[in-house]
N, C-alpha and C positions, 0 to 999 in steps of 0.2 A: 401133335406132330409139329415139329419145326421149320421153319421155311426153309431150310437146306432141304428136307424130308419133301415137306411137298413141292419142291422146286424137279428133286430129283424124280417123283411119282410123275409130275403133268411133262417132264421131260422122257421121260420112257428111259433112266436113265440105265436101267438093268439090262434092256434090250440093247441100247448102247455097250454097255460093255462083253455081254454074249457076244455080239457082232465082232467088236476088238479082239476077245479072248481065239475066237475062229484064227487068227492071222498067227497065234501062239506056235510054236514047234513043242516043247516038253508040256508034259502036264502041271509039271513047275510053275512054267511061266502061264498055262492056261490060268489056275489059281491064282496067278497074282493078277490078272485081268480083272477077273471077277472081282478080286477083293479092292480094287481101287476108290478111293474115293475122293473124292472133288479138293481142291486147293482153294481155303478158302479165308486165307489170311492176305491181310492188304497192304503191306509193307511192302516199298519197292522191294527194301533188299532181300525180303522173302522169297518176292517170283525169280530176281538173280540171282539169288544163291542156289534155287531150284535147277534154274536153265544152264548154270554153271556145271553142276553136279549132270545133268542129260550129257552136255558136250563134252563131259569127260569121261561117262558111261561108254560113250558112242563109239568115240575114239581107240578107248582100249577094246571093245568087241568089235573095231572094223581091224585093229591090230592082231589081234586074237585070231581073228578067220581067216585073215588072208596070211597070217604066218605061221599059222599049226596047220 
């Protein structure tokens, strides 16, 4: 077992994402809950290119709701 593996076991990390998956509206997106897994690369521009791509997720689905 790997130390992401057993980081994610002595973390309960499954139970974490059940809990997540609960806040889902489609089964779609319950699935992708579930199937998430940890971010585990160390490069700055890794985690900003991530947070970049959320705040642009975000924006188009706050666009999306409030104008359809």
């Amino acid at each position: 077992m790997s130390i992401v593996q057993k980081s994610q076991k002595s973390l309960e990390y499954d139970k974490i994402l059940a809990e997540v998956s609960l806040h889902a509206k489609t089964e779609q997106s319950k699935k992708m809950c579930i199937e998430l897994t940890p971010f585990i690369r160390f490069g700055h521009y890794d985690v900003m290119e991530q947070i970049g791509e959320a705040d642009q997720n975000k924006e188009r689905n706050n666009y999306t709701y409030f104008y359809n």
